[in-house]
C-alpha positions in Angstrom: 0.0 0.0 0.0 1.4 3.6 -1.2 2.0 5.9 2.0 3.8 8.8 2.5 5.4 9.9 6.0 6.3 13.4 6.8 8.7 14.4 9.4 11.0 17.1 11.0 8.9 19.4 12.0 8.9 21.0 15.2 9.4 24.4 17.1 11.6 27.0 15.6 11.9 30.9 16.4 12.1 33.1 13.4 14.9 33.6 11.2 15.7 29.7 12.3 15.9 26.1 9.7 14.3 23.3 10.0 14.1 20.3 7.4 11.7 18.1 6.4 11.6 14.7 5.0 8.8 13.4 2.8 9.7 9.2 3.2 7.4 6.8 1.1 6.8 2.7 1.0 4.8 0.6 -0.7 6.3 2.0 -3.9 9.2 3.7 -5.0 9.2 7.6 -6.1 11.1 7.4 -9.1 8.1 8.0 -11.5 5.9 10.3 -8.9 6.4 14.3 -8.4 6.1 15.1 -5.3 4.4 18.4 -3.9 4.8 20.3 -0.7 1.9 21.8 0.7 1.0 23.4 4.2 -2.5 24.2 5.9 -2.7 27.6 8.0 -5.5 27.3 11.2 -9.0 29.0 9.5 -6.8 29.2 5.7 -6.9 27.2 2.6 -4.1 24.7 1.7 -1.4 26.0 -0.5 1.1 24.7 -2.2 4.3 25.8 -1.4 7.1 23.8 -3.4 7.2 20.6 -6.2 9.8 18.8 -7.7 9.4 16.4 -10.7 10.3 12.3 -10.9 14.4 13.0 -12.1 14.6 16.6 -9.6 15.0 18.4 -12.8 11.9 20.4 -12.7 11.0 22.5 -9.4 8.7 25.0 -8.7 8.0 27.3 -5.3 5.4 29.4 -4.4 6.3 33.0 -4.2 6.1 33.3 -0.8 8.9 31.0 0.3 11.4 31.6 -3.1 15.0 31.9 -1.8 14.4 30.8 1.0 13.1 27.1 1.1 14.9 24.3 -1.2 13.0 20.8 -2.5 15.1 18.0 -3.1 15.0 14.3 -3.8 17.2 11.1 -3.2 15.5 8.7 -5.1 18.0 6.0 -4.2 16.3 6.7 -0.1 13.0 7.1 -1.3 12.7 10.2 -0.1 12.0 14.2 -0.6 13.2 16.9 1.5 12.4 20.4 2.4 14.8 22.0 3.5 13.6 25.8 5.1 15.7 28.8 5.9 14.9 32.1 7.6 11.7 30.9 8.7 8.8 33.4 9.6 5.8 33.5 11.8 3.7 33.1 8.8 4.9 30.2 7.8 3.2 28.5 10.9 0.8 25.2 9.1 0.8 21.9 8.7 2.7 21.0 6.2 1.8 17.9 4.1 3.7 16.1 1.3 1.5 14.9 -1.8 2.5 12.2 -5.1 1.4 12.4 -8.7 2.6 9.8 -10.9 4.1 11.4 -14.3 3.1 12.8 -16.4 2.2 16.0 -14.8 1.8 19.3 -16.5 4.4 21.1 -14.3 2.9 24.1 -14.4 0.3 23.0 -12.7 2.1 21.1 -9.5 1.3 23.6 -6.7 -2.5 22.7 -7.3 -3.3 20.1 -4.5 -6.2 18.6 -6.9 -3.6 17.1 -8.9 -2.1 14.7 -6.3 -3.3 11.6 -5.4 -1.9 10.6 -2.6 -0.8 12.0 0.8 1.1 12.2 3.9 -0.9 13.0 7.3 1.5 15.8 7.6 4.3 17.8 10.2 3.4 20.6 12.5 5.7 23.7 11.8 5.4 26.3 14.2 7.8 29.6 14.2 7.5 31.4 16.8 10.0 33.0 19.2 
């Protein structure tokens, strides 16, 4: 069975890094993107990063460009998010998503495009 398991969040103060880690069995990731998304108390989700099956193709959301990095190790199974210079607002739960290729890459910070999901890591910045 395909599941996805999200981890390294936690409690960070601002301007602080944290990374997380987007582990999946049941299958392996090498023909799946993989989105990032995160879920505000009282707001909608929103996608805040993507990478496609090789890493060649990523994507962010303007509200986290320069400072948060996607990433991939195939060989682990595994995709990463690693964030820098975090901010209050960037407080959510964030949740990691797959889509088997092909995906229009445009499109892969729209959560309706994903199939399957983690249960998501509690990120909270706040000093």
């Amino acid at each position: 069975q395909l599941q996805l398991v999200e981890s390294g969040g936690g409690l960070v103060q601002p301007g602080g890094s944290l990374r997380l880690s987007c582990a999946a069995s049941g299958f392996t990731l090498d023909y799946y993107a993989i989105g990032w998304f995160r879920q505000a108390p009282g707001k909608e989700r929103e996608g805040v990063s993507c990478i496609s099956s090789g890493g060649g193709s990523t994507k962010y959301a303007d509200s986290v460009k320069g400072r948060f990095t996607i990433s991939r190790d195939n060989a682990k199974n595994t995709v990463y998010l690693q964030m820098n210079s975090l901010k209050p607002e960037d407080t959510a739960v964030y949740y990691c998503a797959a889509r088997r290729e092909p995906i229009l890459f445009r499109h892969c910070l729209y959560a309706d495009k994903y199939d399957d999901w983690g249960q998501g890591a509690q990120v909270t910045v706040s000093s």
